[in-house]
C-alpha positions in Angstrom: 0.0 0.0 0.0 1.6 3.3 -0.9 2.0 5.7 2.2 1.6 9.0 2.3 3.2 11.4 3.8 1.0 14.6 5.4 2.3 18.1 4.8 2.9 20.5 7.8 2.8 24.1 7.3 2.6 26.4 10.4 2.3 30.1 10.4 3.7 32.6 12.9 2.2 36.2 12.4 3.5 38.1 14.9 2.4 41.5 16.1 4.5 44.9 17.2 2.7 48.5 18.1 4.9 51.7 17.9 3.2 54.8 20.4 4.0 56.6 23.3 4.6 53.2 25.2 4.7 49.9 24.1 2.3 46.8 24.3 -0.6 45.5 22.9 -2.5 48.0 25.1 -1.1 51.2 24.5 -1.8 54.6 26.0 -0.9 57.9 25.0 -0.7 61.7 24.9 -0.3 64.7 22.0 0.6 67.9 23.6 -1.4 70.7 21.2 0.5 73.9 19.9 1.0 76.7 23.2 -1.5 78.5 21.0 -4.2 76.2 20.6 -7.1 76.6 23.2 -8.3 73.1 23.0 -7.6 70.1 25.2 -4.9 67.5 25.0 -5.5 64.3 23.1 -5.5 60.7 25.5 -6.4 57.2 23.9 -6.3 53.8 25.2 -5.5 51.5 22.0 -6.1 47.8 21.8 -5.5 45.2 18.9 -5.5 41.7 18.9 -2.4 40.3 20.4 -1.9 37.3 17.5 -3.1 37.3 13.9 -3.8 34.5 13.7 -3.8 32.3 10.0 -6.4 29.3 10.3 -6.7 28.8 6.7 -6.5 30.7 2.9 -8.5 33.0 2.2 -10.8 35.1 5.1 -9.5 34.5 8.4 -11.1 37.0 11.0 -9.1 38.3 13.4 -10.7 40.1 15.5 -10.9 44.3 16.1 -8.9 46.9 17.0 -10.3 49.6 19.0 -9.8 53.2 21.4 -11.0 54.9 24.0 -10.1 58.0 25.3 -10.6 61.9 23.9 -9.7 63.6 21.0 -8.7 67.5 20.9 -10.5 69.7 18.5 -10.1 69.3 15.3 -7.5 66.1 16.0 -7.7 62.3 15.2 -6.4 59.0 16.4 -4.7 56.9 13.2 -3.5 53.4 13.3 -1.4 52.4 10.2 0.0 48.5 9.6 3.2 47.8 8.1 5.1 44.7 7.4 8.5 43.1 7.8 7.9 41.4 4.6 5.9 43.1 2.4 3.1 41.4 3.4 4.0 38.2 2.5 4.6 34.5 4.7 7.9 33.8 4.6 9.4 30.5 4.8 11.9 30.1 7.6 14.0 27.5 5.8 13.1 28.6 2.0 12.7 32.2 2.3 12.1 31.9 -1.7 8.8 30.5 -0.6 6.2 33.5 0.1 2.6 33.4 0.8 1.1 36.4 0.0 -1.7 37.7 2.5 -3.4 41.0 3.0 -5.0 43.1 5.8 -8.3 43.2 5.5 -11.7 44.3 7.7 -14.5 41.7 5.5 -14.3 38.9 3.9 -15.6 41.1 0.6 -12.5 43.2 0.6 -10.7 43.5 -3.1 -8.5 46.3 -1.6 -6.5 45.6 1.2 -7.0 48.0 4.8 -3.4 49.2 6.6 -5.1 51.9 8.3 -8.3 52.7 10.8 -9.1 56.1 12.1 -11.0 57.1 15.1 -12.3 60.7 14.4 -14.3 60.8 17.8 -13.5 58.9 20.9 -15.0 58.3 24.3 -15.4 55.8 27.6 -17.1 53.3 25.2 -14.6 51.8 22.6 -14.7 52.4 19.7 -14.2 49.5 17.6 -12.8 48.6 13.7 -13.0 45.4 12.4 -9.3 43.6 11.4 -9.0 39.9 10.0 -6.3 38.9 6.8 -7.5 37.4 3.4 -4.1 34.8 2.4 -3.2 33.8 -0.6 -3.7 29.9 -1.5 -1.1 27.6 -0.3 -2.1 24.7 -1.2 1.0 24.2 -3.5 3.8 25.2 -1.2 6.1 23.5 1.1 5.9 22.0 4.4 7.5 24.9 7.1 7.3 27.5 8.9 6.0 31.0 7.5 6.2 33.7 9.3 5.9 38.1 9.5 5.9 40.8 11.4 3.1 43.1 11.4 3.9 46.6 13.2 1.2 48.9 14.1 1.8 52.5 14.2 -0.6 54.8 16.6 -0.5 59.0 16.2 -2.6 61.9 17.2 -2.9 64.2 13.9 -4.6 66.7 12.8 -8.0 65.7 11.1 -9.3 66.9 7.9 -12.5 70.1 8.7 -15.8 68.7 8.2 -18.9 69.7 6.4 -22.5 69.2 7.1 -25.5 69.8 4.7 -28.8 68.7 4.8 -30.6 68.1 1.6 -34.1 67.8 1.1 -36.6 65.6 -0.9 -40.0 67.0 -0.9 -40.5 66.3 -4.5 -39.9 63.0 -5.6 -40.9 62.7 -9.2 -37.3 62.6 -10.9 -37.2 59.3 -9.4 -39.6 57.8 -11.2 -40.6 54.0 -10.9 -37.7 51.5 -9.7 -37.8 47.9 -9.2 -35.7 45.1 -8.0 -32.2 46.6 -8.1 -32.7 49.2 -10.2 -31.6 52.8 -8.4 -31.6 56.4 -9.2 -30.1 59.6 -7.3 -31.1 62.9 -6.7 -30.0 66.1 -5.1 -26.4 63.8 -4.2 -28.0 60.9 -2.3 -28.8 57.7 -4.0 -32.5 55.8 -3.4 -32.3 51.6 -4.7 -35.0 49.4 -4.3 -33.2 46.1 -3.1 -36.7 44.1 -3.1 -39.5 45.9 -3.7 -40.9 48.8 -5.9 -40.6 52.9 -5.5 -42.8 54.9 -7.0 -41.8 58.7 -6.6 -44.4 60.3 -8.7 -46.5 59.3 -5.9 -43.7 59.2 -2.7 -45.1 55.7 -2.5 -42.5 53.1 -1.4 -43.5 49.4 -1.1 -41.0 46.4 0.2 -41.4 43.3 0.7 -38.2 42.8 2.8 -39.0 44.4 5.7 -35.5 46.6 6.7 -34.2 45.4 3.7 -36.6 46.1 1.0 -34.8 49.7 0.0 -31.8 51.7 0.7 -30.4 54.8 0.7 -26.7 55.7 0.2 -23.8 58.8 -0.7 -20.9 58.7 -2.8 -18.9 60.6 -0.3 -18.7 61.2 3.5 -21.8 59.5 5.8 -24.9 60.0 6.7 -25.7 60.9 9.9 -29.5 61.6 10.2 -33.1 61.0 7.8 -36.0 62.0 8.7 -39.2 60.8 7.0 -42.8 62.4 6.8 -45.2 60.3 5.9 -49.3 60.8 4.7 -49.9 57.1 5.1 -47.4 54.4 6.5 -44.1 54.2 8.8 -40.7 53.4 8.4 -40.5 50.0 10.3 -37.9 47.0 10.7 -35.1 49.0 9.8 -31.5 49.1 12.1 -31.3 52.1 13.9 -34.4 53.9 12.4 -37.2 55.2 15.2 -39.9 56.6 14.6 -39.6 57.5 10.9 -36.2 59.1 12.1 -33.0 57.0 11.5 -29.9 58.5 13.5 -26.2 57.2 13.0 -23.1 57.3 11.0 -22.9 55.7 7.7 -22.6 55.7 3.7 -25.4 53.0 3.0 -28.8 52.8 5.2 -31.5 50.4 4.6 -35.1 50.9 5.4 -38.6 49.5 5.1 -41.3 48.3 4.0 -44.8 50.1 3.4 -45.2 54.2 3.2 -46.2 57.4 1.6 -43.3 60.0 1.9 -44.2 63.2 1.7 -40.7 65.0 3.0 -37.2 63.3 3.5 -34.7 65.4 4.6 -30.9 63.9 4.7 -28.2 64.9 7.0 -25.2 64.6 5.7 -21.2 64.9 6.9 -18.4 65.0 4.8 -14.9 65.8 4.9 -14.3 69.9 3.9 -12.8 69.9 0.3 -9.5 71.0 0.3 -10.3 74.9 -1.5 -13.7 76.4 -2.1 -14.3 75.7 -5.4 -13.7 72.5 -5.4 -16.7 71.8 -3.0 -18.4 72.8 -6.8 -17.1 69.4 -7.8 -19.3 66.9 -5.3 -21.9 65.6 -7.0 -25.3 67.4 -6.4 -23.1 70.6 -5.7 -24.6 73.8 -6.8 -22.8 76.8 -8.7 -24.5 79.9 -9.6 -23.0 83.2 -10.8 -24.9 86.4 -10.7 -24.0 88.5 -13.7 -25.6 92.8 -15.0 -25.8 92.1 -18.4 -25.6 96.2 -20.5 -25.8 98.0 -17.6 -28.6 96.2 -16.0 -28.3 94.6 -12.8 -31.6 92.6 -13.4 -30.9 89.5 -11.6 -29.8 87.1 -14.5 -27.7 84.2 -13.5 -26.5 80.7 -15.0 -26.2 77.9 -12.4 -24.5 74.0 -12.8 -25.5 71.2 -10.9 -23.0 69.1 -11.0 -23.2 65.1 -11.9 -20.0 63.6 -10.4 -20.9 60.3 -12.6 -20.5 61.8 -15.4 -18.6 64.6 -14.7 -21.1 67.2 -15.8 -23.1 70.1 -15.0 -26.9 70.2 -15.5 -27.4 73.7 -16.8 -30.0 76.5 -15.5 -30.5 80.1 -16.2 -33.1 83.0 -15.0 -33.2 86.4 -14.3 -35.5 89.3 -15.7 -33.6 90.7 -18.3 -30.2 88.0 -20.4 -32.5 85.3 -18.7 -35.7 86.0 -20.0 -34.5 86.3 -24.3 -34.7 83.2 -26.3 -31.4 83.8 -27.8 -29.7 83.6 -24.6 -26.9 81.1 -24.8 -25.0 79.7 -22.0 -22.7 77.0 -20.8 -21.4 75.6 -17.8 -18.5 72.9 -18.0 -16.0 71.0 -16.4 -12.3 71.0 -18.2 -9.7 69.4 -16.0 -9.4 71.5 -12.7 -11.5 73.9 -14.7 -15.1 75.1 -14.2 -16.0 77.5 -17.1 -19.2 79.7 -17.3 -20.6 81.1 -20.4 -22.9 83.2 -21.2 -23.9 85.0 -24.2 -26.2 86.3 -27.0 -27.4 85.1 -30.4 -24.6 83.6 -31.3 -20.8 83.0 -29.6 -18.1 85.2 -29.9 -20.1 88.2 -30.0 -21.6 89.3 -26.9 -20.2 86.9 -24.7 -19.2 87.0 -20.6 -16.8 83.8 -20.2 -15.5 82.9 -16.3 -13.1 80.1 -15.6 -12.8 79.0 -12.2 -9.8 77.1 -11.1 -10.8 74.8 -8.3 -7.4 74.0 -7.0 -6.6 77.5 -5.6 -9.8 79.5 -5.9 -9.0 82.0 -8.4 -11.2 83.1 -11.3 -10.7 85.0 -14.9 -13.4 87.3 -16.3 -13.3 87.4 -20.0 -15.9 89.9 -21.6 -16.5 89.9 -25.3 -18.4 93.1 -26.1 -18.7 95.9 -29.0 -20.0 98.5 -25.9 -18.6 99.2 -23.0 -16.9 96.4 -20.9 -18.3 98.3 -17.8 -22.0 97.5 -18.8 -21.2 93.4 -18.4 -19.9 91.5 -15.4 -20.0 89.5 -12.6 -21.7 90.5 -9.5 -21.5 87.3 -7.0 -20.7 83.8 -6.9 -22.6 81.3 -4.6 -21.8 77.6 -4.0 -24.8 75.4 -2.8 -26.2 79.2 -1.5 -23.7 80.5 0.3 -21.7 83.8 -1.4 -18.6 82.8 -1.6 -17.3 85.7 -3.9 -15.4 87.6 -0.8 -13.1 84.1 -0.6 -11.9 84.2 -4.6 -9.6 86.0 -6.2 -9.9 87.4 -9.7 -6.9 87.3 -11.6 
């Protein structure tokens, strides 16, 4: 009978954390600026003391998580590293590699070597952490082993932003179905199982918590509240009362209403200049404009589409507004956002603005047979709030 002979592999992960002190446990301290009236920063860190590597594929670890305080305006952030580039290295072959990543689901595509904690308190805060491993079914008996170091700092945290958009007309939605999903205004409405109807506000699931969902491209949701003619939101986490309250990207809801108002709340990291808050889809960009002489209220206005990086177009006013030959524009060219308006036909009796969204700056351009001084741009507002004062016209 032919023997045969079992192969042994065994893995040692082991685990180092870099902070104020040492240990598995870690606490620490960041002393603000002299200048900065705001408290000092103390966390209590924890992460699992083994990673543990059961078998390829998703092996869950376990979490990582804080307690403590933050200063104003600060955040706690853990990076990962590895000894080996995250890779299982075999102790008497070290040819012999198993690949692994860090991951926090067993969904992940993209690996995780970092967690922040932006608020922090008594109760931990937790992150998930587990490791997704290459296949090793082909490799040799051994020992594979790494060395994953975890790096803990106080830094400063990016300024938030927090709008509230509301749905009180629901009719650009249309009729979804099963998986089918449509946005509006920035947010995103999908009917997972069940049927939306928003000429009529009418939602019906048949999925309880499940049946729909709503979700944002960028930053979280914190609060939705629902007003409904006929119905309540039931059987979804965290919602009460037709008000859901919590922090996340994705929220599912249920099962049988009429929605009359929904009103999002919505917090997202600060873009990095003005202008280029114009850029986050559903953002809002109007320029006032006196078109000869008169100051009549006329204005072009982009929303813009971050799917397919343009600008739904809008005019008005009581003068340039009101003429059928008005022409504008509004449109995205690299870091570019360029206005247009004009008259009969281009190159004529044009005003042209291009706003550069990486430093806030903006050039005027007017194309005119009469006097320059008749034409021009009186205000700039993003998502209604003037923000001419804070550009600079070059």
């Amino acid at each position: 009978m032919k023997q045969t002979k079992k192969k042994i592999l065994g893995f040692a992960l082991s685990v180092s954390m870099i902070a104020s002190c040492f240990g598995m446990s870690a606490s620490a301290s960041a002393e603000p600026p002299s200048d900065e009236p705001v408290a000092e920063s103390t966390y209590t860190l924890s992460i699992p003391s083994e990673l543990t590597v059961s078998n390829s594929s998703w092996n869950r670890i376990g979490i990582i998580s804080a307690t403590g305080s933050l200063a104003d305006g600060k955040k706690l952030t853990v990076t990962a590293s590895s000894g080996d580039e995250f890779a299982l290295v075999n102790q008497s072959d070290n040819t012999q590699k198993i690949g692994y990543m860090l991951a926090t689901a067993s969904t992940d595509t993209e690996a995780t070597t970092s967690w922040e904690f932006t608020e922090l308190s008594d109760t931990a805060t937790k992150k998930d952490i587990g490791i997704i491993v290459d296949d090793y079914s082909t490799k040799p008996a051994g020992t594979y082993t790494d060395t994953v170091t975890f790096t803990a700092k106080v830094e400063g945290a990016a300024p938030v932003t927090i709008k509230t958009v509301t749905w009180d007309d629901m009719s650009s939605i249309g009729i979804i179905y099963d998986g089918q999903s449509k946005s509006k205004d920035g947010v995103t409405v999908k009917a997972i199982n069940g049927m939306i109807d928003g000429t009529h506000n009418y939602f019906s699931g048949v999925d309880g918590g499940n049946s729909f969902q709503f979700s944002v491209a960028s930053g979280n949701i914190t609060k939705i509240e629902i007003t409904t003619s006929e119905g309540s939101v039931n059987n979804g986490n965290g919602w009460s009362s037709n008000v859901w309250t919590g922090k996340a990207n994705t929220v599912n809801f249920g099962e049988y209403f009429y929605a009359t108002k929904i009103v999002f709340t919505i917090e997202d990291e600060a873009p990095a200049t003005i202008l280029s808050g114009a850029l986050v889809d559903g953002a809002t960009i109007k320029v006032n404009f006196k078109w000869r002489m008169r100051d009549s209220g006329d204005y072009v206005q982009g929303v813009y589409n971050a799917s397919s990086g343009t600008f739904t177009v809008s005019t008005g006013g009581s003068d340039w507004g009101r003429s059928r030959n008005a022409l504008y524009k509004v449109e995205k060219n690299d870091d570019n956002i360029i206005i247009r308006v004009g008259m009969y036909n281009w190159g004529q009796e044009d005003l042209v603005w291009t706003f550069n969204t990486t430093n806030d700056t903006y050039t005027q351009e007017i194309i005119t047979r009469t006097d320059p001084s008749y034409y021009g741009l009186t205000s700039v507002t993003l998502n209604g709030t003037n923000i001419t004062s804070q550009l600079t016209k070059n």
